[in-house]
N, C-alpha and C positions, 0 to 999 in steps of 0.2 A: 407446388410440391415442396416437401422438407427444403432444408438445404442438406446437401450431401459431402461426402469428402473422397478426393481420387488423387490419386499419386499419379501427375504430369508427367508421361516421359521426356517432353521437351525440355525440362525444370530441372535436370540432374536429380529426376525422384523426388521432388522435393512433395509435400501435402499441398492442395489449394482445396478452397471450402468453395463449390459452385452451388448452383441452382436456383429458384425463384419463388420470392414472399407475395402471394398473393394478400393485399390491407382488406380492410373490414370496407371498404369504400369502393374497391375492385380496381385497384392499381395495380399491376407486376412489377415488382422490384430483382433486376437481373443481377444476381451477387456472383462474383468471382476475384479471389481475393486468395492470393497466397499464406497460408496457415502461418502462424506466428511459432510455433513448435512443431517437431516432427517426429512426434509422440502421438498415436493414432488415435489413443482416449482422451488427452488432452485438447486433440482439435475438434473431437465430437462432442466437448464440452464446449469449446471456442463457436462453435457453427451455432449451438442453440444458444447463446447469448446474444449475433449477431441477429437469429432469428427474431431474438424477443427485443432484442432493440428495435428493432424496424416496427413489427407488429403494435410496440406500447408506444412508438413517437407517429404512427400514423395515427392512431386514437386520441393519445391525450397532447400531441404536439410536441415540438420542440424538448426536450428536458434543457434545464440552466444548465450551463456551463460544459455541453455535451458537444460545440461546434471546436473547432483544432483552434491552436494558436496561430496557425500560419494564418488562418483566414482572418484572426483580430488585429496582424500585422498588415495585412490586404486594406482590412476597413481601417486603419488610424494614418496608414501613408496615402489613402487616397482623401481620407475626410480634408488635410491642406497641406501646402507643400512641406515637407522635410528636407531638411539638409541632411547632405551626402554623408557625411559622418555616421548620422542617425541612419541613415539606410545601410551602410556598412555596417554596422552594430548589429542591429536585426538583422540583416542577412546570412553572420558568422551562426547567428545562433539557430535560424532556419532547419539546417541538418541532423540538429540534435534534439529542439523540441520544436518541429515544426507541425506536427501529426500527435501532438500530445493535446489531449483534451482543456481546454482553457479551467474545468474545476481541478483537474491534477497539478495548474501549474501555482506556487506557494514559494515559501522560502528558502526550503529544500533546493527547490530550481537555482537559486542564484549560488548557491556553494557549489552544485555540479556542473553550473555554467564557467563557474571561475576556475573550476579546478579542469575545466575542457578546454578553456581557452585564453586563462592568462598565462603566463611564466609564473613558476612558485614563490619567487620572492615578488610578486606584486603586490604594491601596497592597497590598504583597504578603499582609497580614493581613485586608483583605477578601476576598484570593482564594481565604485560606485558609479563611475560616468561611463562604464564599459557595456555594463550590464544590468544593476540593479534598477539606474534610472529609465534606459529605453524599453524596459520589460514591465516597470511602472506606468511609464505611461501606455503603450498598448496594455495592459489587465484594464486602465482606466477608462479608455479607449469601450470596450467590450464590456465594463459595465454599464457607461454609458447608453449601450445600445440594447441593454438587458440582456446579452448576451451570459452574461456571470455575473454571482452576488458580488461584491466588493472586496477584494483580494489586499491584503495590507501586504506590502514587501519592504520591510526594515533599512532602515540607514545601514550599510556597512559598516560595519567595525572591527578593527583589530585582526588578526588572522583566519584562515580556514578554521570553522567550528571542527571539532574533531569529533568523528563518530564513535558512542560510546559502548559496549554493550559487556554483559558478563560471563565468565568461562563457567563450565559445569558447576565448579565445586560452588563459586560464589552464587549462581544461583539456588544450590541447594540450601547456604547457610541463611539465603535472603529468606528463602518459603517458612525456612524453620522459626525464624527471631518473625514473621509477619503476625498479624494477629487472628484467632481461628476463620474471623469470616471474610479473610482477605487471602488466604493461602490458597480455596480453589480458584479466583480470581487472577490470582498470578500465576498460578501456572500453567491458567489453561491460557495467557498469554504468551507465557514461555515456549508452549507447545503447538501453536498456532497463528502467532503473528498477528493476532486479531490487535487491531489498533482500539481505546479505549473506548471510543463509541459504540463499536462492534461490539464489543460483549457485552456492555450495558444495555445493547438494544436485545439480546440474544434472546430466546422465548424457547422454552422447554418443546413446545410445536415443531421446535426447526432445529433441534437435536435429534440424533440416531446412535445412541451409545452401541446398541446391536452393531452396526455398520459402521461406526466408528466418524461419524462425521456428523457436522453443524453447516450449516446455512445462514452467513448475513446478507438483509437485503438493504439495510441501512448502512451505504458504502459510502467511501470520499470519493469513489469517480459515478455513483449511481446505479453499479451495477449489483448485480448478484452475484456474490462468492461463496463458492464449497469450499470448505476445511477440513484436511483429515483430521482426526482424531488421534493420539498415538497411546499406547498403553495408560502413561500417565497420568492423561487430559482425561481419559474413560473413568479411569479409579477414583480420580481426584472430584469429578464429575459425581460420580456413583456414589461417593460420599456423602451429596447432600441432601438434609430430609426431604424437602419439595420437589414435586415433578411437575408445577403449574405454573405457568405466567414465566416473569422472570426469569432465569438461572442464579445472574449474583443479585444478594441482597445485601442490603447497611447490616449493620449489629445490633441492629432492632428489626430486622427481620423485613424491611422493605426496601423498595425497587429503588436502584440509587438517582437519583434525576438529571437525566441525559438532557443536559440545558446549551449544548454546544460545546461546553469546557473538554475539549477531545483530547488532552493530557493530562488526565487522572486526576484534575481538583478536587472531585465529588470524596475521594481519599488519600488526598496530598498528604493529613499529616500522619494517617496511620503510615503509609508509604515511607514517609519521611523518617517516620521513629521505628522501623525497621532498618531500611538505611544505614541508617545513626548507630544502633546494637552491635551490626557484624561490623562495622567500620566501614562500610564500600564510599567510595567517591560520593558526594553528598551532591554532586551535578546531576546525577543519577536518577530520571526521572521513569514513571510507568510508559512512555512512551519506548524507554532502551529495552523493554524486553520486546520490542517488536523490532529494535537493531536486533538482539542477540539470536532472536530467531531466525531472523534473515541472515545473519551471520553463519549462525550452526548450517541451515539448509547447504549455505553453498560449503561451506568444510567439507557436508558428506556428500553433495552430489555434482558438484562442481558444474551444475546445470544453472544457467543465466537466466534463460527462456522459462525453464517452468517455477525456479524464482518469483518471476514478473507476473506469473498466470496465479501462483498460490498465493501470495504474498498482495495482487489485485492493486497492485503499478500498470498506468499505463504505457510505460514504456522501458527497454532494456536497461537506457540509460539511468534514470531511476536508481535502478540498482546496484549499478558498479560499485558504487562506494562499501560493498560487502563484499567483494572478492580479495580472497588474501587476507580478510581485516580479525579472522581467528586465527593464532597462530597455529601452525602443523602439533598434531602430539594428542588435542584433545577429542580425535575423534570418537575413541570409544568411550570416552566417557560423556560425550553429547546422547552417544546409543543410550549408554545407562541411563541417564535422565529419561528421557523420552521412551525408555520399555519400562520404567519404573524399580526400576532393579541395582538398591542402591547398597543394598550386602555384596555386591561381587567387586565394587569400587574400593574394597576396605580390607 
């Protein structure tokens, strides 16, 4: 049967997703598993993705990079002895991404590792032997065993990267100075979070401008993500002449080619020479509008949880680094953006 959702009284109320996947092979698989939101449509979305997990890994196997890190830290301290150190190391960091899927964990992981767990004036040579090296060698570890494609984690250097993203007005001045066939691209960015794979992969099939929402199935964690839609992302969208194939196209009218390059290569330097026009911080890459999103989200709903669900992190922690990181003042003009409505900001 489905899997279902019921509010535990034992739980302080909390949601838990029960019930059992029967596989195409005739196994039951018995799920009970407390909801990760306690938002009653959120977790009826959260149930049927757990459902299609199980259903697509009993058919086509395993997916890469789908098994936690805790269990690549299981498999590399028992493959040969470790010293206590090195088990210490891995250990502190257990709690925070022990149940994070081994494709989620990247380089991202080692600023939110350092900024969990060293003291703020640590130099970049603790972060290196603290953290970046024993999370190297477990990814190595686990690719080794096919567990996940091969995870590059950079040398340390120099201080916490600071997260970048832009306030309403600068994104408005970005969309205006970008060039015509990169304007819906960016702000259906803006207005969604979709990292640049996502929308390059996006396919007119898996839009619903009626309903206000897009579907990508070409995820960083493998899964399936819904995106609302917000006034903007509709208009911006409705705008363009084709309803086939694609959604963004080059300026010659085709499909940009999604070759891995997951920060915006395919149009660095149109990107860059908008940039460049309004004057913004020129560090300022197509992947900050999927900071600024995630920024905006939490300014107006101060919700961590469905952060993590919309935004398609596998985990809370993931996210932290966007609380507080808009300063107070811009909320209504994140609304204005996002209902399209840029006469009433003036």
């Amino acid at each position: 049967m489905p899997l279902r959702v019921v509010r535990r009284k034992d739980r302080g109320g909390a949601l838990t997703i029960v019930g059992t996947v029967t596989t195409h092979d005739g196994r039951s698989i018995r799920i009970q598993r407390r909801a990760a939101s306690n938002d009653p449509k959120l977790v009826a979305e959260e149930a049927l993705v757990i459902e299609g997990q199980i259903l697509r890994e009993a058919w086509h196997g395993e997916r890469s990079g789908a098994r936690s890190f805790a269990s690549a830290v299981v498999a590399y301290v028992e493959a040969t002895p470790r010293s206590d150190s090195t088990k210490r190391r891995l250990h502190r960091m257990l709690p925070l991404i022990g149940d994070t899927p081994l494709s989620a964990i990247d380089v991202t992981t080692v600023a939110m590792l350092r900024s969990k767990l060293l003291r703020p004036n640590s130099g970049p040579a603790t972060a290196e032997r603290e953290i970046a090296t024993p999370l190297r060698a477990v990814m190595r570890t686990a690719s080794d065993l096919s567990w996940v494609s091969p995870v590059k984690i950079p040398v340390v250097h120099g201080r916490l990267i600071r997260t970048l993203f832009l306030l309403p007005d600068q994104a408005e001045q970005l969309i205006d100075a970008a060039a015509t066939h990169l304007k819906p691209l960016l702000t259906f960015a803006l207005c969604t979070g979709a990292r640049v794979s996502e929308a390059l992969d996006l396919r007119w099939a898996d839009v619903d401008l009626v309903g206000g929402n897009a579907i990508f199935w070409q995820t960083k964690s493998g899964r399936r993500r819904n995106a609302t839609l917000p006034d903007r992302a509709v208009a911006s969208l409705m705008s363009l002449s084709h309803r086939e194939g694609s959604v963004f196209l080059t300026h010659l009218a085709q499909p940009y080619a999604n070759n891995g390059r997951t920060f915006g290569g395919q149009f660095a330097n149109g990107f860059a020479g908008a940039i460049r026009r309004v004057g913004l911080n020129p560090a300022i890459t197509p992947h900050t509008l999927r900071h600024t999103w995630a920024s905006w989200y939490y300014a107006l709903t101060k919700d961590l949880v469905g952060l993590r669900l919309e935004g398609g992190w596998s985990t809370t922690n993931q996210c932290e680094r966007y609380v507080k990181l808009c300063p107070a003042g811009h909320e209504a003009g994140i609304r204005r953006f996002l209902a399209n409505d840029r006469e009433k900001g003036r």
